[in-house]
C-alpha positions as a Markdown table, in Angstrom:
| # | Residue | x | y | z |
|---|---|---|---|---|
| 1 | Unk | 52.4 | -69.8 | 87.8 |
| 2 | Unk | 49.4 | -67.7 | 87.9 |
| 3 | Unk | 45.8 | -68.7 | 87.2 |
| 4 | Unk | 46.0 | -67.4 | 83.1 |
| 5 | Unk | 49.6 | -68.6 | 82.7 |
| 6 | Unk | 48.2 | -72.6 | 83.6 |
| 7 | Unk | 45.5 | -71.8 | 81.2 |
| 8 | Unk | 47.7 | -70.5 | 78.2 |
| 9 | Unk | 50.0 | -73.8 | 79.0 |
| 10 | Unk | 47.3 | -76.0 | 78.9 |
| 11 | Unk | 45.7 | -74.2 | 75.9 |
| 12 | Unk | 49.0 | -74.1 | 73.9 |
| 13 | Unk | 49.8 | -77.7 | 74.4 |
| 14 | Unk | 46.7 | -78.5 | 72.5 |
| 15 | Unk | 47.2 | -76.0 | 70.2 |
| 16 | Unk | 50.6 | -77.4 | 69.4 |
| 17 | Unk | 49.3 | -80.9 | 68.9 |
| 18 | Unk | 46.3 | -80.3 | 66.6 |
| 19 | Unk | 47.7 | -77.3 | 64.2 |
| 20 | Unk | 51.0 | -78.4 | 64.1 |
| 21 | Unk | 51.8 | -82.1 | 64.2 |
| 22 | Unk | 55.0 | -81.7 | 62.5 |
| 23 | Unk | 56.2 | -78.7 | 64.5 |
| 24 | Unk | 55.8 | -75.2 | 63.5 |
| 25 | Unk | 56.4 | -73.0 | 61.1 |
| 26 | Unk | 59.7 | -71.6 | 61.6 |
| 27 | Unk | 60.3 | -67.8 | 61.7 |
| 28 | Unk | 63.5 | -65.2 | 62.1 |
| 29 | Unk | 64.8 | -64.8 | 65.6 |
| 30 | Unk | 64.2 | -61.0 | 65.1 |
| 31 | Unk | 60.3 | -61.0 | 64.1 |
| 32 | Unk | 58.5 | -58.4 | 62.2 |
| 33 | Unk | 55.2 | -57.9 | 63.5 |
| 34 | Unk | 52.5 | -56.6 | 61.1 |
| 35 | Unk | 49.0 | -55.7 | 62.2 |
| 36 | Unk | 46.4 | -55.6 | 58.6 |
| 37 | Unk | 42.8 | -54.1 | 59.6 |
| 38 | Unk | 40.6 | -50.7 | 60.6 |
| 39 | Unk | 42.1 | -51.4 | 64.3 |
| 40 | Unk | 45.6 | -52.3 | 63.1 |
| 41 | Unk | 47.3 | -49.4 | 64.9 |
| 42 | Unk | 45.4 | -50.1 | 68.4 |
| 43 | Unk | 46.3 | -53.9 | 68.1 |
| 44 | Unk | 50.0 | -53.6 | 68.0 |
| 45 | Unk | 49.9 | -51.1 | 70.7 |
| 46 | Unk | 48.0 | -53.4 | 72.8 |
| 47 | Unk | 49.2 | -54.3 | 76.7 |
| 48 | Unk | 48.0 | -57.8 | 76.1 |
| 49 | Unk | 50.5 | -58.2 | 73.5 |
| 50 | Unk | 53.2 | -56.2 | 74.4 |
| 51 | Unk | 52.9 | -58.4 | 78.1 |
| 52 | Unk | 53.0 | -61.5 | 76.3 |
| 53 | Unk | 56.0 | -60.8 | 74.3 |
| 54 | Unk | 58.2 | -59.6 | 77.0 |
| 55 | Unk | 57.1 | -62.7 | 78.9 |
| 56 | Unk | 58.2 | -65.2 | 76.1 |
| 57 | Unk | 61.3 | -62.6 | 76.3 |
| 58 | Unk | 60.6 | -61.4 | 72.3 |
| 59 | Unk | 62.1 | -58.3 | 71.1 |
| 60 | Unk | 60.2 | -57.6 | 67.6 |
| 61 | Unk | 62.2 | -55.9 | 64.5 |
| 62 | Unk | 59.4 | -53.9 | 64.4 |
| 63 | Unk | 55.7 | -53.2 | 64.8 |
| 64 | Unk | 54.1 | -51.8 | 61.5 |
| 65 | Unk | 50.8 | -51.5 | 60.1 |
| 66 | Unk | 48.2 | -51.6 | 57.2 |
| 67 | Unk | 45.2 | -50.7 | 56.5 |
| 68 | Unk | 44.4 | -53.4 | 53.1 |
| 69 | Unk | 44.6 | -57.2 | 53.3 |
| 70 | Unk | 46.8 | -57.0 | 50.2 |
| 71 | Unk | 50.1 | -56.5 | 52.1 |
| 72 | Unk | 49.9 | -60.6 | 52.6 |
| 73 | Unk | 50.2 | -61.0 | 49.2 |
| 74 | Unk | 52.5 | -58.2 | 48.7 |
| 75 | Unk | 56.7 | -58.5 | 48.7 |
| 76 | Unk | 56.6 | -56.5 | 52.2 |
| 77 | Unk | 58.7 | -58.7 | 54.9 |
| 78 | Unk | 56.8 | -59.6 | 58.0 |
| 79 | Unk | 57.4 | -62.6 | 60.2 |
| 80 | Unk | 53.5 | -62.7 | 61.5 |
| 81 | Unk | 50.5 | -60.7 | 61.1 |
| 82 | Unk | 47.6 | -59.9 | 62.9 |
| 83 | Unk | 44.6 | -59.9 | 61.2 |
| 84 | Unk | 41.5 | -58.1 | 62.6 |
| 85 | Unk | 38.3 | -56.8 | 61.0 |
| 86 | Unk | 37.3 | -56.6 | 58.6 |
| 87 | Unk | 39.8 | -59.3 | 56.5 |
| 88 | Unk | 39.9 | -62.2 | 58.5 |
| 89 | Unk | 37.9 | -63.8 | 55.7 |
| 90 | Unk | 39.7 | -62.5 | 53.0 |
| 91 | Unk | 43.5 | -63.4 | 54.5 |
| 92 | Unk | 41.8 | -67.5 | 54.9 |
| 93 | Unk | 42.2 | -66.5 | 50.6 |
| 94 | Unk | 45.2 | -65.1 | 50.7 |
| 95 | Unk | 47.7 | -67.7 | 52.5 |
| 96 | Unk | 49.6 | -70.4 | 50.8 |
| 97 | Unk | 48.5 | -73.1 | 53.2 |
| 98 | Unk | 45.8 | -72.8 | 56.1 |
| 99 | Unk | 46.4 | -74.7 | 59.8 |
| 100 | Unk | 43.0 | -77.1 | 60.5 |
| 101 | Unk | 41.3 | -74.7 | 62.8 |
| 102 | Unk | 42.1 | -72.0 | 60.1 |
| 103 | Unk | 40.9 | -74.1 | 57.2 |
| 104 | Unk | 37.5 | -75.7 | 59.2 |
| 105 | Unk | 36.2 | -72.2 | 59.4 |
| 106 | Unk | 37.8 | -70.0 | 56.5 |
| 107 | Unk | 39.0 | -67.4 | 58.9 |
| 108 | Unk | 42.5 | -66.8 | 59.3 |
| 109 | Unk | 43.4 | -64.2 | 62.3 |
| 110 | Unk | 46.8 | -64.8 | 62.2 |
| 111 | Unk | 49.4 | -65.4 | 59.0 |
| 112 | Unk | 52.9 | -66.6 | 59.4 |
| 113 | Unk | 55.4 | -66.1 | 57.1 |
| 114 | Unk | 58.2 | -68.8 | 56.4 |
| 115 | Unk | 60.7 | -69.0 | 53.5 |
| 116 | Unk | 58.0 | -71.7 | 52.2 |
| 117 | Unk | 55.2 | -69.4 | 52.0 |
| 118 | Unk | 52.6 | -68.1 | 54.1 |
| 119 | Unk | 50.3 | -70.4 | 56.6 |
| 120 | Unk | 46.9 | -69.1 | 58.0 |
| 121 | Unk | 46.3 | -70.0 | 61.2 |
| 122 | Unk | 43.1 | -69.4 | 63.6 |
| 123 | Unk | 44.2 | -69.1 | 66.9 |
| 124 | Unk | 40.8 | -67.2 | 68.1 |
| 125 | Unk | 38.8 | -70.5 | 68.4 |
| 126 | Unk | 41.5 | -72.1 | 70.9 |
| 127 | Unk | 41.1 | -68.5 | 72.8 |
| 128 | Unk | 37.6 | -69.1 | 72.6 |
| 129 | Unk | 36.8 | -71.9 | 73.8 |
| 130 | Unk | 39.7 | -71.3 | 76.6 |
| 131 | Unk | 37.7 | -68.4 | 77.4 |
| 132 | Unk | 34.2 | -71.0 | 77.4 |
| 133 | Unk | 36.0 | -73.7 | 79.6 |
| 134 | Unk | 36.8 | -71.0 | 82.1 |
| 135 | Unk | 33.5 | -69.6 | 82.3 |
| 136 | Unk | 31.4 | -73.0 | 82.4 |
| 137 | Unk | 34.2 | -74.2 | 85.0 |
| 138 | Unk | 33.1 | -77.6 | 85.3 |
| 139 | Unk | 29.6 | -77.6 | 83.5 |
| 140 | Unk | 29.2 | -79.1 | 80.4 |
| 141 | Unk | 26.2 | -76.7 | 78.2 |
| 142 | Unk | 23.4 | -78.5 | 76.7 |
| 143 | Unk | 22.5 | -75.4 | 74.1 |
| 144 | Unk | 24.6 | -72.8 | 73.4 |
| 145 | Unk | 23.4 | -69.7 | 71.2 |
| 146 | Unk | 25.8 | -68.1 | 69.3 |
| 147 | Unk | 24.7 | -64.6 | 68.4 |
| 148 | Unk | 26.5 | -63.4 | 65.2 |
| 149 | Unk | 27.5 | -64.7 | 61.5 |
| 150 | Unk | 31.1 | -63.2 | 60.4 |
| 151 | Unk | 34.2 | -64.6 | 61.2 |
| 152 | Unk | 33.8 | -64.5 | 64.9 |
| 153 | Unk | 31.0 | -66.3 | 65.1 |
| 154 | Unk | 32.8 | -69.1 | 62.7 |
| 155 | Unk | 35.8 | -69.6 | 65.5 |
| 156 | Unk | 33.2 | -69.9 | 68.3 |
| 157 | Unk | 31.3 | -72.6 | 66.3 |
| 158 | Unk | 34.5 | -74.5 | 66.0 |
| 159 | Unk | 35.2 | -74.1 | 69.5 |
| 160 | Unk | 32.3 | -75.2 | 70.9 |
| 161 | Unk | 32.4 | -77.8 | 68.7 |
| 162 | Unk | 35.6 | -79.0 | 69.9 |
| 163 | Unk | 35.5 | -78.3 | 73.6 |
| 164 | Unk | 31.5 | -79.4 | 74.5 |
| 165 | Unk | 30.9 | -82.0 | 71.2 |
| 166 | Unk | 27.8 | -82.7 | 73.3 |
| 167 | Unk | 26.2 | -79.4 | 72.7 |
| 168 | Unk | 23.7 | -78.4 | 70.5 |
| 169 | Unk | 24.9 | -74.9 | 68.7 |
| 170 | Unk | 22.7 | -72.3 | 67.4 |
| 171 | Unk | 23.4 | -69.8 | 65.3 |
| 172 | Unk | 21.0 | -66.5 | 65.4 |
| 173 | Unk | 22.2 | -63.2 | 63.5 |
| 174 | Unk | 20.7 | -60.3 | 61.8 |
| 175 | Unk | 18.8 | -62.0 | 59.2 |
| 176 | Unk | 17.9 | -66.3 | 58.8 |
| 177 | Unk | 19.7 | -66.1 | 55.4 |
| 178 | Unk | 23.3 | -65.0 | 57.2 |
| 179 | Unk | 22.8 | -67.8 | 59.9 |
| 180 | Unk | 21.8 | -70.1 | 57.1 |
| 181 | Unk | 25.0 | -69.8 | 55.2 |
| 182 | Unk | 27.1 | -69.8 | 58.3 |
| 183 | Unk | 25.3 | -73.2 | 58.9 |
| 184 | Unk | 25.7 | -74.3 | 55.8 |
| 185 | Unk | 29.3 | -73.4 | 54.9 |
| 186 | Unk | 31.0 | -74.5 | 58.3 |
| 187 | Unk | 28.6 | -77.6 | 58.9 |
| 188 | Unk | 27.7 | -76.5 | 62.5 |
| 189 | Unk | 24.9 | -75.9 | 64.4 |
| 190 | Unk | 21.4 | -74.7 | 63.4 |
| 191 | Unk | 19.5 | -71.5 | 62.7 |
| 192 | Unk | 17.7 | -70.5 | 66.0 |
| 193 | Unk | 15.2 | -67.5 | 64.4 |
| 194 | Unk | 14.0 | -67.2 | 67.9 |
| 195 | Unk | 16.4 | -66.7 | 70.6 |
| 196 | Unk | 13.8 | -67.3 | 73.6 |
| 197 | Unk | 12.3 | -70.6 | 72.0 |
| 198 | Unk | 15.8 | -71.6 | 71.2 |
| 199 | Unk | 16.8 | -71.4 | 75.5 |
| 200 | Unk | 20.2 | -71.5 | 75.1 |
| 201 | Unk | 22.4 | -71.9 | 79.0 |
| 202 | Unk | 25.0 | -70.7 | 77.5 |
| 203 | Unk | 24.7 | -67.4 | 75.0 |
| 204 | Unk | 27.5 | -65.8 | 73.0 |
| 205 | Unk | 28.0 | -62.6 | 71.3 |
| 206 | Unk | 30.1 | -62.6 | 68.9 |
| 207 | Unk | 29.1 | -59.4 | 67.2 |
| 208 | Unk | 31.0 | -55.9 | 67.4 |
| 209 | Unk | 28.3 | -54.8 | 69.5 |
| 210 | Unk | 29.4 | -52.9 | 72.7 |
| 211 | Unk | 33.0 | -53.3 | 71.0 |
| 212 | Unk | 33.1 | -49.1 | 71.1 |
| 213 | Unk | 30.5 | -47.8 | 72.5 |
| 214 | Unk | 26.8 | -48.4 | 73.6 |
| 215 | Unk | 25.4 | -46.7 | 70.7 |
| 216 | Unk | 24.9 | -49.3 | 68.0 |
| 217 | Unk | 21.7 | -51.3 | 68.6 |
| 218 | Unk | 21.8 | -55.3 | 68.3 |
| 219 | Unk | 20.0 | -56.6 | 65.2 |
| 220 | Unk | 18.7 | -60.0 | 67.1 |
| 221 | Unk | 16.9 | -59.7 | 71.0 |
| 222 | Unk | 20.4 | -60.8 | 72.7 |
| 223 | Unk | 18.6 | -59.1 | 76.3 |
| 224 | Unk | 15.9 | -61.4 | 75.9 |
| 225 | Unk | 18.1 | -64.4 | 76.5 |
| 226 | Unk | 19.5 | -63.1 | 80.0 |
| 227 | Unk | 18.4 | -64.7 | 82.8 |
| 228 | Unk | 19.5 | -66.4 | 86.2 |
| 229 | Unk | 22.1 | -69.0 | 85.9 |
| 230 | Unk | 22.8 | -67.8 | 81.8 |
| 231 | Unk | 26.3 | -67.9 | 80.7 |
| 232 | Unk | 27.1 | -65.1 | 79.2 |
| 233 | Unk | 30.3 | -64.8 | 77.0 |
| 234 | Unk | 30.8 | -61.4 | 75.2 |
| 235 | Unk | 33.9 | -61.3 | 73.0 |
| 236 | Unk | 34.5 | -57.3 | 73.5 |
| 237 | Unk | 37.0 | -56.4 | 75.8 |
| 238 | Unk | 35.2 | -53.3 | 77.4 |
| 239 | Unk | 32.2 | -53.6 | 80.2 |
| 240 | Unk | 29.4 | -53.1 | 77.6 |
| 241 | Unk | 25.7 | -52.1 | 78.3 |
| 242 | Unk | 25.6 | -55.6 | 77.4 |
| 243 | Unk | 27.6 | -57.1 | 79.8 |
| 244 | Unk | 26.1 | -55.0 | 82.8 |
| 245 | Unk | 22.5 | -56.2 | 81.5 |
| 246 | Unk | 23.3 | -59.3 | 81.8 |
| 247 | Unk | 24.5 | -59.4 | 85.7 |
| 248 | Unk | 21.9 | -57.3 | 86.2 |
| 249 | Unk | 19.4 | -60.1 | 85.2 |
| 250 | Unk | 21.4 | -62.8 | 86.9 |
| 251 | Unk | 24.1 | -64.1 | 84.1 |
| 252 | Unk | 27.2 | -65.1 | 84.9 |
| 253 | Unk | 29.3 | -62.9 | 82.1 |
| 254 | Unk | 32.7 | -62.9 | 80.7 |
| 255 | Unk | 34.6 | -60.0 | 78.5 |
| 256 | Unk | 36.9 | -61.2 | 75.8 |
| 257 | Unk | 40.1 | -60.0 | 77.9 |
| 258 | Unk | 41.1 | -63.6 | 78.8 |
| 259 | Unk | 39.9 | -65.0 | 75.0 |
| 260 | Unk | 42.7 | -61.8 | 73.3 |
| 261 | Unk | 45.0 | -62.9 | 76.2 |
| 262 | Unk | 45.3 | -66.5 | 75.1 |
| 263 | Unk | 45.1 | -65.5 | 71.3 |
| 264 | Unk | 48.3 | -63.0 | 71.8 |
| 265 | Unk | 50.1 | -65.7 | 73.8 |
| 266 | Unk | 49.4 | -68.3 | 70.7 |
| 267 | Unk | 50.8 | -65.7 | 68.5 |
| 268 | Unk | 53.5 | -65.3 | 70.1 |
| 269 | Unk | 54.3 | -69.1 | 70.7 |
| 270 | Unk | 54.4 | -69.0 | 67.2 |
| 271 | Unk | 57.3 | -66.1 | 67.1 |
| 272 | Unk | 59.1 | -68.7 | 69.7 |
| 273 | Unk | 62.5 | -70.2 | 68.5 |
């Protein structure tokens, strides 16, 4: 068992117990994957998922996608979708029923469809804070900024909530009023308007920035919170400008590649007789 297979075990075992007590949803033995979002067609091409399915030994019907939320809502057949940007919000309306994670923050990443209905289910804030207990190893934070107020930065809350209860969460983003409502709606954390004052060991982006490209500038100082010994988890898969900043000044950094690892392999526990 490799390193990322014990921590997708370990991961899924508690993801099992917490979302679904009464055993899951049960889907066809022939799933029909649907991807719904503005990267739709680049998620179901994905390596990290395609891995994960031929490891759980998962042949899908077929791999379609959409470009409109409303497809959950529609008559079109699916066994599971993914939801990306920009409806992660929107699907948490959308579902019949919402798993706890999925409910606690309003953001639904992933919907399964069951003769019963649909079910939202968040299985980024498991990936997250897998991704956050890797990268801490054994440290428990003592302030962990969270940079970023859409449905990203919801999960992470929630994760850090549930993996390091002992933390104290702030919540910075492009304006107070955005990390205000975030605050207010999710009841976690508090508005840090000043990144330096708030000194947070452990900083999170949870915005699309560096997702692309290095062109788009960050609306909040995130470079002003690198420094020696920092934590620094960035949920976009490539080696931003970002990232390399932050070794540069001394942070230990992490991409998101391990976080969309364990968020596949949840996904496609789910497709699992």
């Amino acid at each position: 068992m490799t390193p990322a297979d014990a921590i997708i075990a370990e991961v899924t075992s508690r993801f099992a117990a917490e979302e679904f007590p009464a055993g899951k949803p049960r889907v066809a033995p022939d799933p029909l994957i649907i991807a719904v979002g503005t990267i739709a067609d680049k998620a179901v091409r994905s390596p990290l998922l395609h891995e994960r399915l031929e490891a759980a030994g998962i042949c899908p019907s077929g791999l379609e996608t959409f470009l409109e939320a409303s497809v959950l809502r529609s008559q079109v057949p699916f066994s599971l979708a993914l939801v990306l940007s920009p409806f992660k919000r929107e699907a948490a309306r959308a579902c019949d029923d919402l798993a706890p994670a999925a409910s606690a923050t309003t953001v639904v990443d992933t919907v399964v469809k069951t003769t019963r209905g649909t079910v939202g289910v968040n299985t980024n804030s498991y990936a997250a804070g897998a991704a956050l207990e890797m990268l801490l190893a054994s440290r428990h934070p003592g302030r962990v900024l969270i940079v970023g107020t859409g449905a990203s930065a919801r999960s992470v809350a929630v994760a850090v909530r549930r993996s390091f209860p002992g933390a104290t969460i702030g919540i910075a983003g492009r304006t107070a009023a955005g990390a205000a409502a975030l605050v207010t709606e999710i009841g976690i954390g508090t508005v840090a308007p000043d990144l330096r004052e708030f000194a947070g060991d452990t900083v999170v982006n949870a915005t699309t920035i560096g997702e692309a490209d290095d062109t788009a500038v960050p609306g909040v100082d995130i470079v002003s919170t690198f420094a020696p010994g920092v934590r620094y988890f960035d949920l976009n898969n490539r080696m931003s400008a970002l990232q390399q900043t932050a070794l540069a000044r001394g942070c230990l950094a992490m991409s998101g590649v391990l976080m969309q690892t364990v968020t596949n392999a949840l996904r496609v526990w789910l497709l699992k007789p």
